[in-house]
BAFI-654777 format. One record per residue (C-alpha): residue number from 1; x, y, z. Coordinates in Angstrom, 2 decimals. Example, Ala and Ser with C-alpha at 12.3 -4.5 7.8 and 13.67 -1.06 7.14 Angstrom:
2
ATOM     k         X         Y         Z
ATOM     1     12.30     -4.50      7.80
ATOM     2     13.67     -1.06      7.14
END
This chain:
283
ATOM     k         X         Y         Z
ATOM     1     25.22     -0.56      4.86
ATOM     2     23.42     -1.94      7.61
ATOM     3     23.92      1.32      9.96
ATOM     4     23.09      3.57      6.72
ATOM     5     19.85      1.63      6.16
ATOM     6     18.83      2.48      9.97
ATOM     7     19.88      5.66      9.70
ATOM     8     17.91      6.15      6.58
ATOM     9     15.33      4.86      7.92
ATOM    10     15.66      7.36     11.11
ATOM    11     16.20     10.37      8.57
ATOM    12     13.00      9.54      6.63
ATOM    13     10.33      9.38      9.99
ATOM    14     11.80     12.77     11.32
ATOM    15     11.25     14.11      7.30
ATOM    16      7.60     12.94      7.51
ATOM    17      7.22     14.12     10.97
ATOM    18      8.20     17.51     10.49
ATOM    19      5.80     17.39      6.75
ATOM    20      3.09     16.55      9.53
ATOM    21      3.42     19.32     11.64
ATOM    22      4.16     22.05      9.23
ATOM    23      0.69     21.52      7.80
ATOM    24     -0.63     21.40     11.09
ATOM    25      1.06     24.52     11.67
ATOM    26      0.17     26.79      8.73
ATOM    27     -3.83     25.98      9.46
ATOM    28     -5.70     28.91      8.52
ATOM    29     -7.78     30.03     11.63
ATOM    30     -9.18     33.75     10.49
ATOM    31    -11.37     35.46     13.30
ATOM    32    -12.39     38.72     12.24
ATOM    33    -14.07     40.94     15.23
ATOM    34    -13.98     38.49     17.78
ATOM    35    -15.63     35.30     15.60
ATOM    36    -13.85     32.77     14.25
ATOM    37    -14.35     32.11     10.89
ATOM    38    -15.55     28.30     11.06
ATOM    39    -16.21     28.09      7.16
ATOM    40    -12.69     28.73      6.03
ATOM    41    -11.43     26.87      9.50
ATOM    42    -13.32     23.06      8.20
ATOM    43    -12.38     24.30      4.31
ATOM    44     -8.68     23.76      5.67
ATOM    45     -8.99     20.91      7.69
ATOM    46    -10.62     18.91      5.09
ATOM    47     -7.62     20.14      2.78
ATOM    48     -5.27     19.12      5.86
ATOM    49     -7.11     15.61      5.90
ATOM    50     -5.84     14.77      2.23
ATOM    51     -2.34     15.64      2.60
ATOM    52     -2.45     13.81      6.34
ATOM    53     -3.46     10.60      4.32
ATOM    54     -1.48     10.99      1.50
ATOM    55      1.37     11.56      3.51
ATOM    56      1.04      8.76      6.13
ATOM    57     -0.12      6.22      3.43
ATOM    58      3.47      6.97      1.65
ATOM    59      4.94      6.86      5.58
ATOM    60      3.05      3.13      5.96
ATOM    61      4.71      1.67      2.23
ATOM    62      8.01      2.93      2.69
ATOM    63      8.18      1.34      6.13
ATOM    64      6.95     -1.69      5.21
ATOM    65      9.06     -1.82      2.00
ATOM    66     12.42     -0.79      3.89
ATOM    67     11.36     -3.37      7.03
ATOM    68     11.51     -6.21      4.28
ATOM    69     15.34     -5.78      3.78
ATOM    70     18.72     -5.29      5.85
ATOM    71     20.66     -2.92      3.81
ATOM    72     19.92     -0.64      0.91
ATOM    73     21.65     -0.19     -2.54
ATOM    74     23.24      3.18     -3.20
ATOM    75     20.84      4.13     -6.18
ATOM    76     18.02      3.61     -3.69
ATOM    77     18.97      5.63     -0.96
ATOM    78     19.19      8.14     -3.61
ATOM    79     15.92      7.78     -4.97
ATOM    80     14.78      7.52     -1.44
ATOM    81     16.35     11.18     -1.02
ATOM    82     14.48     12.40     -4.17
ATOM    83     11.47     11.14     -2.49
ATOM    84     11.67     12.90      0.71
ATOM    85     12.64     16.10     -1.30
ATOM    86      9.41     15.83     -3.39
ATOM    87      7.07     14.73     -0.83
ATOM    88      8.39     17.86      1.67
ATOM    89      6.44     19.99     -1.24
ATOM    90      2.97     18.97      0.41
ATOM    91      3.03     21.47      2.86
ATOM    92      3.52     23.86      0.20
ATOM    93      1.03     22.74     -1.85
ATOM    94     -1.46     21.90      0.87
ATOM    95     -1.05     25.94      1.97
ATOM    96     -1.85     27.00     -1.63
ATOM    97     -5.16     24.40     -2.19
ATOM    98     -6.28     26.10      1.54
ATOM    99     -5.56     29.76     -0.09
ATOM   100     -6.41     29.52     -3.20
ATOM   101     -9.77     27.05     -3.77
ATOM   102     -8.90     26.88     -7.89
ATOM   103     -8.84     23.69    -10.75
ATOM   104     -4.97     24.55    -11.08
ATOM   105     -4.01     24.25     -7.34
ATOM   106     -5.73     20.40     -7.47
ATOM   107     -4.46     19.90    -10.29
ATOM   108     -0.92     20.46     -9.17
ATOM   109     -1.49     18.40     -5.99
ATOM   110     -2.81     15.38     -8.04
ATOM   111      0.45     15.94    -10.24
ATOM   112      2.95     15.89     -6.91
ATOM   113      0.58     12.57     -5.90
ATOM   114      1.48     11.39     -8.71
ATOM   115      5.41     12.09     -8.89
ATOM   116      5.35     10.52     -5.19
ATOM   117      3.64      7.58     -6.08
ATOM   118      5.31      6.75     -9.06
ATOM   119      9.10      7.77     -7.22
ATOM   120      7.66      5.18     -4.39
ATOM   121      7.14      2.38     -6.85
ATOM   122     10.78      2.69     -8.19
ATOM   123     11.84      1.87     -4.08
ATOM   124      9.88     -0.77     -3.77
ATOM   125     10.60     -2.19     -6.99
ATOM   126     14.36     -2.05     -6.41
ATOM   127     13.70     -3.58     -2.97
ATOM   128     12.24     -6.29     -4.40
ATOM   129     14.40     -7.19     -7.00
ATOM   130     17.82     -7.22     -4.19
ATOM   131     15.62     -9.54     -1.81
ATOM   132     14.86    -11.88     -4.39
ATOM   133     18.20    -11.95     -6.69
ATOM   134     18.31    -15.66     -6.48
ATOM   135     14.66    -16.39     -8.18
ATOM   136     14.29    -14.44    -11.76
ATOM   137     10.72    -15.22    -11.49
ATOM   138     10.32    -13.08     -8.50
ATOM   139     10.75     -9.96    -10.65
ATOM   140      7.81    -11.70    -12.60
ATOM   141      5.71    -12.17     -9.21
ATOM   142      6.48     -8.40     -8.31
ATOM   143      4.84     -7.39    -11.70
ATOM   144      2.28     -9.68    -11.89
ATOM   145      1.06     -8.59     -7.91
ATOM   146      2.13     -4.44     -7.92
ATOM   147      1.64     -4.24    -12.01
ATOM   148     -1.64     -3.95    -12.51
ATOM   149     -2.18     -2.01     -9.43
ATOM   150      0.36      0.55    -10.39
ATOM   151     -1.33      0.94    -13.82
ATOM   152     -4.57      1.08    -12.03
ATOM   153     -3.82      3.81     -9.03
ATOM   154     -1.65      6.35    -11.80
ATOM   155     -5.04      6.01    -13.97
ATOM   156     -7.14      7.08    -10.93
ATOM   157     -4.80      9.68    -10.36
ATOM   158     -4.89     11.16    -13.34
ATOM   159     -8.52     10.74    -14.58
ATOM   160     -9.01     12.55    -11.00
ATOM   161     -6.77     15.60    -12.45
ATOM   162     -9.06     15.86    -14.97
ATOM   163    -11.82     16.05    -13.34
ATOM   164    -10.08     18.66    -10.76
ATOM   165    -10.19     20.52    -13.92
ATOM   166    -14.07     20.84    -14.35
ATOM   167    -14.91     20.52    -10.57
ATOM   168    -11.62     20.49     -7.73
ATOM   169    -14.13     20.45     -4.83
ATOM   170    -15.30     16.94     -5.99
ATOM   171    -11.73     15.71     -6.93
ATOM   172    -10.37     17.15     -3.71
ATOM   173    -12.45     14.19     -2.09
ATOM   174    -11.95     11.91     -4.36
ATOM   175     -8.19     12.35     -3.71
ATOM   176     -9.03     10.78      0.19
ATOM   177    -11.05      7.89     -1.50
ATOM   178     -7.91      6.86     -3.39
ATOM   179     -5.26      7.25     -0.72
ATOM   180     -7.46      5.45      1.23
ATOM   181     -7.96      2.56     -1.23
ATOM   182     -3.87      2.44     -2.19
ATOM   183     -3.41      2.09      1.44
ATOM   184     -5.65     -1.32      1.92
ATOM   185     -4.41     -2.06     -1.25
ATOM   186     -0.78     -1.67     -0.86
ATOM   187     -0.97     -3.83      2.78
ATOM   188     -2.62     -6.74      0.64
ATOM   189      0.33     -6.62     -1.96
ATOM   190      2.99     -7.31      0.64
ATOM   191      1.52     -9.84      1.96
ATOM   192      0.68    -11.36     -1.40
ATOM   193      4.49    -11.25     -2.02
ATOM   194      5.91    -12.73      1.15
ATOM   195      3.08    -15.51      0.18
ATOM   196      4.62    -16.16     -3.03
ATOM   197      8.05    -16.15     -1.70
ATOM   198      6.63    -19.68     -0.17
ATOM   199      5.79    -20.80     -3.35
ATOM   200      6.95    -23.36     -5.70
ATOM   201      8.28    -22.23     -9.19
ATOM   202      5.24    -24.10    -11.03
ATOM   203      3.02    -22.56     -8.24
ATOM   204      4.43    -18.93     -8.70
ATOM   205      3.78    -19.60    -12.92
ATOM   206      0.59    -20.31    -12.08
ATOM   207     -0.35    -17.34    -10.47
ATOM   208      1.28    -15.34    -12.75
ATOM   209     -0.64    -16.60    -15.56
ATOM   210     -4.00    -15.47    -13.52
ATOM   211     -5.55    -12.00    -14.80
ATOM   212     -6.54     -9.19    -12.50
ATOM   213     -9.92    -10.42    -11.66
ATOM   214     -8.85    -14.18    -10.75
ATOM   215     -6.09    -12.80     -8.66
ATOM   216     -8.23    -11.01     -6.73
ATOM   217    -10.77    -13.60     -6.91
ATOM   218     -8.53    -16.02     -5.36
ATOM   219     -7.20    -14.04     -2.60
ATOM   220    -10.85    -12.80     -1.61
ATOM   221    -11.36    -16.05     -0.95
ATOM   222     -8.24    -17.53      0.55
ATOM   223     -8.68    -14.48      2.85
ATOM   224    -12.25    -15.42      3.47
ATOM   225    -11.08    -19.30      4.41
ATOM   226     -8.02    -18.50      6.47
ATOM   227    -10.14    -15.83      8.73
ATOM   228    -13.06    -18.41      9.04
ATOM   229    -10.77    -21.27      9.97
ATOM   230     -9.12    -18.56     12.59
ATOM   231    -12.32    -17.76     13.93
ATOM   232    -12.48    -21.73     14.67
ATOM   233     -8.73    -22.00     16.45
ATOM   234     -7.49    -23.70     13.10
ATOM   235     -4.35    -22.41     12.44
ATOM   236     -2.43    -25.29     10.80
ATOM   237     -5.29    -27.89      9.90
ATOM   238     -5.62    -29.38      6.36
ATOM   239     -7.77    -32.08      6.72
ATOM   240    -11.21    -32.21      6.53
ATOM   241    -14.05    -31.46      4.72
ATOM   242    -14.13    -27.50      4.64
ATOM   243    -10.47    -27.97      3.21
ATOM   244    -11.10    -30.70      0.70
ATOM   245    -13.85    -28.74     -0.56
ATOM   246    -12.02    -25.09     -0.37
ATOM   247     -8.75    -27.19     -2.10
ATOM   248    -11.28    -28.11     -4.99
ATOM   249    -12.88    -25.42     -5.24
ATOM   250     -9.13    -23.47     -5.80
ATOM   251     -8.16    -26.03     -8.31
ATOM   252    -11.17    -25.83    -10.25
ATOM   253    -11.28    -21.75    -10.46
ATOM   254     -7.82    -20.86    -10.36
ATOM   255     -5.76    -23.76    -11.14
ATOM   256     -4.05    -23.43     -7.80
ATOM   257     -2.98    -27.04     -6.85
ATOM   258     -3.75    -28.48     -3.29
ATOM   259      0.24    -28.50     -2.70
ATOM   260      0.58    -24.64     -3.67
ATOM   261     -2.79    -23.73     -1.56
ATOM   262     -1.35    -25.52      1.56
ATOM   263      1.92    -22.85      1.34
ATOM   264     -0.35    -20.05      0.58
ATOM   265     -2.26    -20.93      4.08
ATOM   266      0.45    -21.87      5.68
ATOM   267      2.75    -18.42      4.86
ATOM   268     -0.55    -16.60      6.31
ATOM   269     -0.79    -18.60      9.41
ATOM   270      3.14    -18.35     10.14
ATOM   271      2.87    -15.82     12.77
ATOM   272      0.32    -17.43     14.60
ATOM   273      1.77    -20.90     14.98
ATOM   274      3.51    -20.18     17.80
ATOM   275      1.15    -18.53     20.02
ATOM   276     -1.11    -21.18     18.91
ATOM   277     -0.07    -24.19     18.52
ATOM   278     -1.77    -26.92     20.01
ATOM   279     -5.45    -24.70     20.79
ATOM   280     -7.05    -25.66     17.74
ATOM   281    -11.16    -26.08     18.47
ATOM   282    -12.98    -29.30     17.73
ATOM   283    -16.14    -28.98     15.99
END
């Protein structure tokens, strides 16, 4: 399963490749008498510039989600067919949203976005799950970290259908504004979960037990400490009074305990202990 995993992996990048370049490809560039027709030629290349995001931002999560794991199950490398069959529609639909300029055409983009997406979540969740057979709550961690997101990004998608009805120029943008935002948001959730893979059971309950806004509350600010303390040479310091104080200030918010809060730090640091160890900067 190992060798079908690579070669899955393989078959998927030369899929999105080719998506890529047919939409480069089937660009309209008009000239009529001589002159190029520059309206209709930046019309398509804005159209171009959703599908290029959309598409890479789906090329960036499926990587990521199929680096996290040595070999695939069989009912994902079939729904990881279905997706490459669904997402090689883009260049289709990308051709008719440059030809046609109508609510419907949008509106049938925003409904393929939203097939992908949802197709994508159903990898990663399966993903998930085989990685972490041995810890129940881990299914619990995936829904309490990609839940809420998930419910969040198909309600942006489809309050932007709507309003492709009534005005597609608008929602057309809007479209880049939330590939955009899945993408920085779909990097944070990964690492979220390889964080919580350090955790302790009572640590992982806790976090669970946080709503939307204290999650992201608490990782604005871990992310805030950690890239301080970086900026400083600290990579494995918890001592101090900046820690004491951040510790405390975790506890008191968020119910994280100074134990759990040293793991979350130190998962985050991990690849940098290494390179280095020993160079931390005294203030």
């Amino acid at each position: 399963m190992i060798e079908i995993k690579k070669r899955l992996d393989a078959f998927a990048d030369a899929i999105i490749a080719i998506i890529v370049t047919i939409m480069v490809l089937e660009l309209p560039i008009n000239i009529h008498g001589g002159n190029l027709d520059y309206l209709t030629m930046f019309k398509a290349i804005g159209v171009y510039a959703v599908s290029f995001c959309f598409v890479a931002n789906i090329w960036y999560q499926h990587a990521q989600a199929f680096a996290e794991v040595e070999t695939v199950a069989r009912k994902t490398i079939i729904w990881d067919l279905i997706l490459m069959f669904v997402l090689s529609l883009v260049p289709a639909q990308t051709r008719i949203m440059t030809s046609v300029e109508t609510n419907t055409s949008v509106m049938m983009y925003g409904g393929l976005y939203l097939i992908v997406t949802f197709i994508l979540r159903i990898i990663v969740k399966q993903i998930v799950h085989s990685k972490y057979t041995e810890r129940d709550d881990m299914a619990k961690m995936y829904q309490a970290i990609y839940g809420d997101h998930n419910l969040e990004l198909g309600g942006l998608i489809l309050a932007n259908i709507v309003l492709a009805y009534f005005y597609p120029k608008i929602a057309m943008i809007l479209f880049i504004v939330i590939t955009v935002r899945a993408f920085f948001t779909g990097s944070g959730e990964q690492a979220e979960m390889d964080d919580a893979n350090a955790m302790t059971d009572t640590g992982r309950a806790t976090f669970m037990d946080l709503n939307l806004a204290q999650k992201r509350g608490f990782m604005t600010a871990l992310r805030r400490y950690i890239t301080r303390e970086r900026a400083r040479g600290n990579y494995d310091n918890y001592a101090g009074q900046d820690w004491d104080q951040f510790a405390q200030r975790m506890d008191r918010q968020y119910h994280i305990a100074p134990a759990d809060l040293h793991k979350w730090v130190d998962q985050a640091n991990q690849p940098y202990h290494g390179r280095y160890a020993g160079r931390q900067v005294h203030r």
